[in-house]
N, C-alpha and C positions, 0 to 999 in steps of 0.2 A: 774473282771480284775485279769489276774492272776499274782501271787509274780512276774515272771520275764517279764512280761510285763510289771508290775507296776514298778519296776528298771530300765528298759531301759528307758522309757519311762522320769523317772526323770532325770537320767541323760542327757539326750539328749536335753529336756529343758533347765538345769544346762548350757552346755557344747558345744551343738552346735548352739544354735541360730544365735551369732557372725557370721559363716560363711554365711549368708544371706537365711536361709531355712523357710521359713514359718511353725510355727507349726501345722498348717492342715497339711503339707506335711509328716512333721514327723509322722505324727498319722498314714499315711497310710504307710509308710516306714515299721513302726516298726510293724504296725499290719499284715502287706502282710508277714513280716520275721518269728517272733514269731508264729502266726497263723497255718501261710500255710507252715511252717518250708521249705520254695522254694526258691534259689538263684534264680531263673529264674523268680519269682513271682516280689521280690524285685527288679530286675533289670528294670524290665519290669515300677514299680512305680518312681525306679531314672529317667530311660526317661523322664519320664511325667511330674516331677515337678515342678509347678512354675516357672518361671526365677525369681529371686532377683531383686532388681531396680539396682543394678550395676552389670553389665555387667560380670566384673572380680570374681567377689564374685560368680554369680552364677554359673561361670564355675567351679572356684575350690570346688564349690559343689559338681557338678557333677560326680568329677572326683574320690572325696575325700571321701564322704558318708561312701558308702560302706566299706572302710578300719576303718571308723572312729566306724560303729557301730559292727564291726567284733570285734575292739579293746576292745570296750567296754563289751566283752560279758568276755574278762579276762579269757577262759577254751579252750579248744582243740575240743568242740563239744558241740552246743548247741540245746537242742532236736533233739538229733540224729543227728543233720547237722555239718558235718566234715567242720573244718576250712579250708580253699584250700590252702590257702599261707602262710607260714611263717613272709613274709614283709612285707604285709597286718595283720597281726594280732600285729606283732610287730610299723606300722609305727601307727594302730586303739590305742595301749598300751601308743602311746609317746604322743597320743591328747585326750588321755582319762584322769584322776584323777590319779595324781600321784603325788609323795614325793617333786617335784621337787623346785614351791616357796617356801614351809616350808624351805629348806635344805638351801636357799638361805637365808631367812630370818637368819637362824641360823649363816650360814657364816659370813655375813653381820653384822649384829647387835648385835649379842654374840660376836665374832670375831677380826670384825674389820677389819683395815688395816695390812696387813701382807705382812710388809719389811723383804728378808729373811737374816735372821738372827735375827731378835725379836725373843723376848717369843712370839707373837703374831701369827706368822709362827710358829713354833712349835709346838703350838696351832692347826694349823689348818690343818700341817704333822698326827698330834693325829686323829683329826676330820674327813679326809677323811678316814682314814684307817676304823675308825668306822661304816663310813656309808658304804664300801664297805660290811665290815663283815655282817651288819644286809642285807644288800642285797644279801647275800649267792655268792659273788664276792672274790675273792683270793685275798689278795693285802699287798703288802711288801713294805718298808719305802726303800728305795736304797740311803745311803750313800754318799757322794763325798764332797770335799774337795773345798769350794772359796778360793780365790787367796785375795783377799784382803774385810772387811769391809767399808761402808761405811753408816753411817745414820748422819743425822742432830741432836745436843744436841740442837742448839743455831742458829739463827738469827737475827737479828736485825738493825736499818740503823735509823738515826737523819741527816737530810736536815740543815745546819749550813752556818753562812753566810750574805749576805744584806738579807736573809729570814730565817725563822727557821720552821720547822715544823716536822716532825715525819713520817715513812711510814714503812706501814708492808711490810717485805719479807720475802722470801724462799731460804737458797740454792739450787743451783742446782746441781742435783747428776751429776758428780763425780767433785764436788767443792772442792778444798781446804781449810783450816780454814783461820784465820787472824791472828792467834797465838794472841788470846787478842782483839785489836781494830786498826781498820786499818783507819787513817782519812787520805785522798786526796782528792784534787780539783774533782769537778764533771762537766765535760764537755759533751757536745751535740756531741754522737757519728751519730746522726741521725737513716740511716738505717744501720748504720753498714757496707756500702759495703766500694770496696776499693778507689773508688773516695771519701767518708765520712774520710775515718782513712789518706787520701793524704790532704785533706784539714784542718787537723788539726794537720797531723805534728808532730811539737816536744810539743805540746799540750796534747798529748795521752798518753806521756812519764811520768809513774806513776803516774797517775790522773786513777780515776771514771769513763769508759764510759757508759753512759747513750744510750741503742739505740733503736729507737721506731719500733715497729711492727705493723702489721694490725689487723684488729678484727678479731676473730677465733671467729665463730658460726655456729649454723646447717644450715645455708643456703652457706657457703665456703666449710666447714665440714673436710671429711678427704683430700682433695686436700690440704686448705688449710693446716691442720696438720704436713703432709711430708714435704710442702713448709718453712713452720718453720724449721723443723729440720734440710735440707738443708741449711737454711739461718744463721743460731744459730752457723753451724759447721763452717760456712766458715768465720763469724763474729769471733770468738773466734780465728781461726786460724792469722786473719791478727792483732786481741789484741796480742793476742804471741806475732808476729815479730816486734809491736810496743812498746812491754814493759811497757804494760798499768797494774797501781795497780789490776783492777780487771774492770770486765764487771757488769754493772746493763740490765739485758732488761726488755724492760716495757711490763708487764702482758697482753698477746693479749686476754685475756676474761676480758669483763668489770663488773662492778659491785663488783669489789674490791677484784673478783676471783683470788684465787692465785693456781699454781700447778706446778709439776716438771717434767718437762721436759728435761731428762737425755743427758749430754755432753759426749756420749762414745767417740767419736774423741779428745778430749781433759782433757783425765783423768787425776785428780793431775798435773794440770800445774798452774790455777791460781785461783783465788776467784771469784765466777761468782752468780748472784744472779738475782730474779724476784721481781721486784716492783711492788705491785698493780695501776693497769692500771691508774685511778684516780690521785696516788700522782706522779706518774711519769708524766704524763702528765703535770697535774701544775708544777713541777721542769724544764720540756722542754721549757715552757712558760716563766717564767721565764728568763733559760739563753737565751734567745732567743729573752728577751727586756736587754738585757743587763747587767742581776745581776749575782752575783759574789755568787756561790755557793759550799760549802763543803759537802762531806761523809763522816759520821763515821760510819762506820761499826763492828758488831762480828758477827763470824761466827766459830761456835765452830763445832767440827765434829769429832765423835767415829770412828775410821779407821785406815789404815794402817795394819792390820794382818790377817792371815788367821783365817777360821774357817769351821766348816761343817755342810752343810744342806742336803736334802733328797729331792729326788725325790717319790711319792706313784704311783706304779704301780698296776694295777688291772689287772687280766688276766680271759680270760674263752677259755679253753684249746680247739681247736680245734679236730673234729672226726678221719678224712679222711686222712689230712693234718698240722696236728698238727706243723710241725716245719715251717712251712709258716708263717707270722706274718702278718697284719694287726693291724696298731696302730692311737689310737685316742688321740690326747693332747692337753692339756690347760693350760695355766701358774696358777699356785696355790698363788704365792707371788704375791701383788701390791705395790704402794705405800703410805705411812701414810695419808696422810690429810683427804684423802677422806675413805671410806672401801670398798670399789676394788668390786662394784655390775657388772659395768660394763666389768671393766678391772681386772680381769675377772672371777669376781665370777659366772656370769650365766655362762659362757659357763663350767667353772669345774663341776657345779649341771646339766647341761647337758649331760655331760659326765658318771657321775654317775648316774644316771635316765636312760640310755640307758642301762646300763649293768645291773641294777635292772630290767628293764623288759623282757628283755634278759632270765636273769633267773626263774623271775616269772612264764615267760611262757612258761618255759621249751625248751627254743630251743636250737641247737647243731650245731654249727657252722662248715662250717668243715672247714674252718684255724681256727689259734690261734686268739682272737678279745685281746690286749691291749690297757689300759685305761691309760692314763698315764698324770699327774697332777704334773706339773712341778714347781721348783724354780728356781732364779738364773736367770729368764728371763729378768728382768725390767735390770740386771746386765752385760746382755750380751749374752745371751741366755747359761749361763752355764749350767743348769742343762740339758737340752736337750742332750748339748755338751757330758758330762760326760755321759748318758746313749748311746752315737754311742760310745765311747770311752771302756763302761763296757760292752756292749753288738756288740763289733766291730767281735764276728766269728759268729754273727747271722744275720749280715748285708745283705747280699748276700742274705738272707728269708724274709727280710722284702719287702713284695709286697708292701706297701702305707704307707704315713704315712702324718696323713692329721693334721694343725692345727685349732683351732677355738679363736679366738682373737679380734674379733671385736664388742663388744659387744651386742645387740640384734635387730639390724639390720637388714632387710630382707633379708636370704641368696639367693645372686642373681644366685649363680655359684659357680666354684671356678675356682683362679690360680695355673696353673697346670705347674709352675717352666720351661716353655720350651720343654717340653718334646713334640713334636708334635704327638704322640699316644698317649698320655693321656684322651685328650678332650672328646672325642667317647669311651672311657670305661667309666669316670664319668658321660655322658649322659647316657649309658645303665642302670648306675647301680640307677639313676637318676626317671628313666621312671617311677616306681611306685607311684612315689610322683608328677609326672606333671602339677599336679592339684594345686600346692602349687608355680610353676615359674610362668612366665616363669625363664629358666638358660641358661645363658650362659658361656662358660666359656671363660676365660681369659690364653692363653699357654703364662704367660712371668712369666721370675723368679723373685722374691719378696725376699728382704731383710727385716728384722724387727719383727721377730718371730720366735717360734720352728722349723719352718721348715729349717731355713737354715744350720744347720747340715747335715740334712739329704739327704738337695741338693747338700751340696760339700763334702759328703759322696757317690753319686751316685744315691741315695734310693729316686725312683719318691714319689713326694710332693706334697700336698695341702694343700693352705689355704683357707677357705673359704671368700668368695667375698660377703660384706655384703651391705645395703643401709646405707649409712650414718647415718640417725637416729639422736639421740642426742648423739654419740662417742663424738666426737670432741671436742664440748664443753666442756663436762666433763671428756675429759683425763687428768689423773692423778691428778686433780685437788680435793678442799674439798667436791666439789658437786657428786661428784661419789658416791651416794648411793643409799639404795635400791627402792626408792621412781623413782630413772630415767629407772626402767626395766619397758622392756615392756611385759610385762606377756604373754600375748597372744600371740606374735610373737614368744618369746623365745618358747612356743611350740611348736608351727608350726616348728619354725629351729630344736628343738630337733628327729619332724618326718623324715626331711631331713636329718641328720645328721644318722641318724638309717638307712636310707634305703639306704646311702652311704655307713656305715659300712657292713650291711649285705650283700650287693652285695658282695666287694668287699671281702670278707670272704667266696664267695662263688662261685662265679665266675670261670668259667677257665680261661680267660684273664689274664694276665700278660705282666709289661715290665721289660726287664733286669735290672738290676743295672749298670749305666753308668758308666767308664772309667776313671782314672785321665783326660787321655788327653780328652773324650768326655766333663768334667766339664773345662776345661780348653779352651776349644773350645766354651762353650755357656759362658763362662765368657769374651772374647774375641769379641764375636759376639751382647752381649748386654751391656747393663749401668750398669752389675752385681761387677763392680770394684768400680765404685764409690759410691754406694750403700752400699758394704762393707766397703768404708772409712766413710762414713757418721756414720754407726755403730762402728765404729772401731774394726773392724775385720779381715781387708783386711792380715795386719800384721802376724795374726795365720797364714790364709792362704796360703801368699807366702813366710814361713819360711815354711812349710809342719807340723807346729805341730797341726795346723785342718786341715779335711776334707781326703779327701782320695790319698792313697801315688801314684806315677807315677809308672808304673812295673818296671822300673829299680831302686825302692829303697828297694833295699833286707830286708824281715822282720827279724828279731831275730831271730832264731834258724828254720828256715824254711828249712826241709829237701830237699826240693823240688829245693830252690834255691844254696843251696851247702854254705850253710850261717852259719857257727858253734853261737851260741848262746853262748850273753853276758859271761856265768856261765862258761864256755867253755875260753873262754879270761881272767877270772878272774884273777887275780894278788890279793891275800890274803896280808894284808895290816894290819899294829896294829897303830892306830890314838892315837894321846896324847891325855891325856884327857879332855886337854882344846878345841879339836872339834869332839870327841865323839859325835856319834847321838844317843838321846835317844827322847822317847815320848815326854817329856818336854821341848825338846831343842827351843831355843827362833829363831823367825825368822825375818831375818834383811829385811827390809821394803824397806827402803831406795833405790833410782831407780836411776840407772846411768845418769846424767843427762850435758849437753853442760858446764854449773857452777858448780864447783866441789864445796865443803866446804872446807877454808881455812885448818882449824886443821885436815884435814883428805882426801887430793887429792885427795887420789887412795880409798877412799871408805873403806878401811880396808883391803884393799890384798896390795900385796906385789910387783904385776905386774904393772907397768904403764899404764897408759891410753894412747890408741890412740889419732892421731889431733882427736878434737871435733867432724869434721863431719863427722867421723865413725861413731862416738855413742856406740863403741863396747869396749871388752878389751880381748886382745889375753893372754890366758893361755896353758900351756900344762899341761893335764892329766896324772899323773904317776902311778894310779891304780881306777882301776872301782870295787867296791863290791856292795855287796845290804843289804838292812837293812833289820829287821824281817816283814817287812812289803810285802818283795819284791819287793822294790825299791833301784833303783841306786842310788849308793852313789860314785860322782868322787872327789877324791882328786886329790889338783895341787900342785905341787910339792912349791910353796909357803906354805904349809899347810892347806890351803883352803879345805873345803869342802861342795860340790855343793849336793841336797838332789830332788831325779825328783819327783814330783810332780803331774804328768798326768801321762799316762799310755800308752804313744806310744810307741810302738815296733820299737825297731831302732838297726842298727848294731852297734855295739861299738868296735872296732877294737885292735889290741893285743896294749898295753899300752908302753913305751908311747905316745900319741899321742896329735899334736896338735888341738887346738879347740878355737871357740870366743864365747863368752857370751854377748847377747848386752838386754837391757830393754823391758819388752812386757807391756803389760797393765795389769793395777788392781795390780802395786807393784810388778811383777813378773818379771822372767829371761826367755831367752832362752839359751841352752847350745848346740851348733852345731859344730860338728867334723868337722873338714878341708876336711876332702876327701866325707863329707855325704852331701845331699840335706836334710837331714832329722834333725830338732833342736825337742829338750824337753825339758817341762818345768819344771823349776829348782829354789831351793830355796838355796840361803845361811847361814850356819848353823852356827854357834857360841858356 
């Protein structure tokens, strides 16, 4: 037996038995290959083989062999027999022996959970760049600036009353603290809807509501998961207008599972917390034979200021087509409880595994393939955000930009954002791997990931369409670890996900980059509004400081459009020094809110506040500069000064002129000119 027979031939054992091939089969596969060094010998033995006792298994045998032991040969030419295909060697490379569950392990278990802004993230900003480097992958740490903190120090809840007893909880991100201990009545919100919050009335009014939810597990899955976050947002919203101390919901995974499930529609309004399903359940029983029950709650919570995390990008520079982009992304930060296997540590060591054998096997892409490993997601999709923002003159080149987020589910397809050309390029690019669907894909737009930058940026979008699996249950939750991946699927996804990228890296096909008004048009046309409220994002988008401008809003300094730029308008200004901007200047948190603070109505300025249900406060600007950062700095002629924050290019008009600032989320401002469509975000400097 010779050395490279006797390698494959373990391997293959090791490696493919799973896919249902009987080892006689293998013997004669490898032997017709190796042997008779014949594609045509080989091909001739994939006909012939066995069927598998299930049906599906054997066909994607069939289809898949071939690539699988092409992969496995890892060189350009084996006894003299030239590799034929590139996607076939690379998709053989992603189901063959690679770095991938080590890397995951390491994530995972060295790692941990990483909320961004921990040392933990940090940590693992360090970590990818590391493993891009040993994979001979290029890859830079990209900057940018959150809007505000937020993690849990502290929770905790005591059930007081005709019963007494104890229950673990969790805030729920973006929760408020308690300042201390918050004790109110705990009443039966039920489900929370709005016939629940009418029959209790003036009941609701600073009291605990308690409101019950259904079981979430692999057999509702991710239907059920959405259905929550829908029901969470619209719960919270009608607490607001009732004036309730704070919302309890009872933990929808049972067995005493706690996890967080992010309130972006309701950041920083009120104290909002999860009870494990068990004591909340008895607490509902309870008032519900008619005992009289108390909450005392803490809920302590690091937040309120900005700070800065990083995006890691990997690049492998394209031949032919170099400034065409093609981009792969996976959120890098998760949440604490659990260590982010599913959400989403495979799909990152996914991501990095493709571009390790990318290189390994020496291939040459001719667009550019980016790899890009995001923060800020769990938070709102910022980091996403901030790379359309830092790479907005490259937009127009970005051919794809696909996300992967659902953790190791079978990818069925992907959602292809609306774009009705879409479907039929990710099928072609699809076809190599056929053997691993069937796919279908899905043309509607998705909120709830990296992708949506990208979609109300223009830049067609994918997320990949996974099978349920065990997501659900374990999002965000303490169970999220590495014991719930599915190894074997995650590879299989890893060969689709390769033979997605290399198409489209390679491909002539192409579709434009849509329009203001074309995204305005499919936001119109589908549930893409309330989606975006459910996330709380709609706000960015219909003030214009996300997503992409309408042509009639002239950029900065745009020759083209007869638009003198900012520096050009400048009025040179000397500030006292009680609001000097320097590196260390503190930033005021505090968010214009319908209840002002007694000792301090107007917030710290000088200008009044509009009726309440403005929500805004009209200033006029009497000089625009920029700090050494190159960032606008508007002073108001109170002596305010307002400090941007993002990086949108907007007209700013000869000074001075009027303009409103009203509250956006995560603790921030908008600053929009009277005569602009266009607001930035802005920080108050002190």
């Amino acid at each position: 037996m010779s050395p490279t027979y006797r390698t494959l031939r373990q391997r293959c054992q090791r490696e493919w038995v799973a896919f249902g091939v009987l080892p006689g089969d293998l013997e004669k596969l490898i032997v017709a290959f190796v042997d008779h060094h014949n594609h045509q010998c080989y091909h001739e033995v994939l006909k012939n083989l066995t069927p598998a006792k299930n049906p599906e298994v054997s066909h994607m045998t069939r289809n898949c062999l071939r690539r699988l032991l092409l992969g496995a040969v890892g060189a350009a030419v084996v006894s003299g027999v030239a590799i034929a295909d590139d996607v076939d060697a690379l998709v053989g490379a992603m189901l063959g022996n690679t770095p991938i569950i080590d890397d995951l392990k390491s994530l995972t278990d060295s790692i941990g959970g990483r909320v961004t802004g921990s040392p933990s993230n940090s940590a693992a900003v360090t970590w990818a760049l590391a493993r891009f480097k040993q994979a001979d992958v290029v890859a830079t740490a990209e900057e940018f600036e959150m809007p505000s903190q937020w993690q849990e120090l502290e929770a905790s809840a005591n059930v007081s009353g005709d019963i007494s007893f104890a229950a673990r909880v969790v805030a729920k991100p973006f929760s408020t603290g308690t300042d201390g201990s918050l004790s109110a009545p705990l009443v039966d919100g039920a489900r929370g809807t709005a016939d629940d919050f009418d029959r209790l009335a003036e009941m609701a009014h600073e009291a605990w509501v308690l409101v019950e939810t259904a079981v979430l597990d692999d057999n509702i899955g991710l239907a059920g998961l959405f259905a929550e976050y829908g029901s969470a947002a619209a719960t919270a919203q009608l607490a607001i207008d009732a004036g309730v101390a704070g919302i309890v919901f009872m933990s929808s995974r049972p067995k005493n599972l706690l996890y967080r499930l992010p309130m972006l529609s309701s950041k920083d309004k009120l104290p909002i917390l999860v009870m494990e399903r068990e004591n909340a359940e008895r607490a509902l029983r309870l008032l519900r034979a008619g005992n009289s029950l108390t909450l005392q709650a803490t809920i302590e919570i690091d937040g309120g200021y900005a700070y800065q995390s990083s995006n890691v990008i990997g690049e492998i520079r394209g031949s032919s087509r170099p400034d065409e982009i093609v981009l792969l992304g996976a959120h890098l930060d998760s949440y604490d409880l659990g260590t982010g296997a599913l959400d989403n540590g495979a799909n990152v060591t996914m991501l990095i595994d493709i571009a390790r054998q990318i290189r390994r096997l020496g291939l040459q892409p001719e667009r550019t393939i980016r790899f890009a490993l995001w923060n800020g997601e769990e938070q709102g999709f910022f980091g996403s955000w901030q790379y359309t923002e830092r790479h907005e003159d490259e937009l127009d080149n970005h051919v794809m930009a696909a996300s992967f987020d659902i953790g190791t589910g079978r990818i069925t397809g992907f959602f292809t954002g609306g774009r009705p050309g879409l479907p039929a390029i990710v099928d072609q690019q699809l076809a190599p791997v056929a053997g691993l669907g069937p796919f279908q894909q899905v043309d509607i737009p998705l909120v709830g990931t990296d992708n949506f930058d990208f979609m109300i940026e223009g830049v067609p979008n994918l997320i990949a369409a996974q099978a349920d699996a065990n997501y659900a249950s374990n999002y965000h939750a303490a169970s999220d670890t590495f014991d719930k991946v599915d190894q074997r699927q995650l590879k299989l996804n890893s060969a689709i996900a390769a033979a997605l990228v290399w198409g489209f890296a390679n491909t002539a096909d192409r579709l434009p980059r849509q329009t203001h008004d074309d995204i305005d048009a499919l936001i119109n046309a589908t549930d893409l509004e309330q989606q975006m409220r459910t996330f709380g994002v709609w706000e960015d988008w219909a003030s214009g400081i996300r997503g992409r401008q309408s042509s009639s809003e002239a950029l900065e300094g745009d020759p083209e459009a007869g638009v003198p730029s900012a520096s050009e308008n400048q009025t040179d200004i000397s500030l006292p020094p009680a609001v000097a901007v320097s590196s260390s200047a503190v930033v005021a948190t505090s968010v214009i809110t319908d209840d002002a603070p007694v000792a301090d109505e107007n917030y710290g300025l000088k200008e009044p506040l509009p009726p309440p249900e403005e929500n805004t406060l009209q200033v006029t600007v009497t000089s625009v500069s920029k700090n050494l950062s190159n960032r606008f700095l508007f002073a108001t002629e109170s002596g305010q000064v307002w400090l941007q924050t993002d990086q949108r290019r907007a007209r700013f008009e000869d000074t001075p002129f009027k303009a409103e600032i009203r509250p956006g989320s995560m603790g921030s401002y908008f600053l929009k000119p009277d005569s602009s469509t266009v607001s930035v975000r802005v920080r108050r400097e002190k």
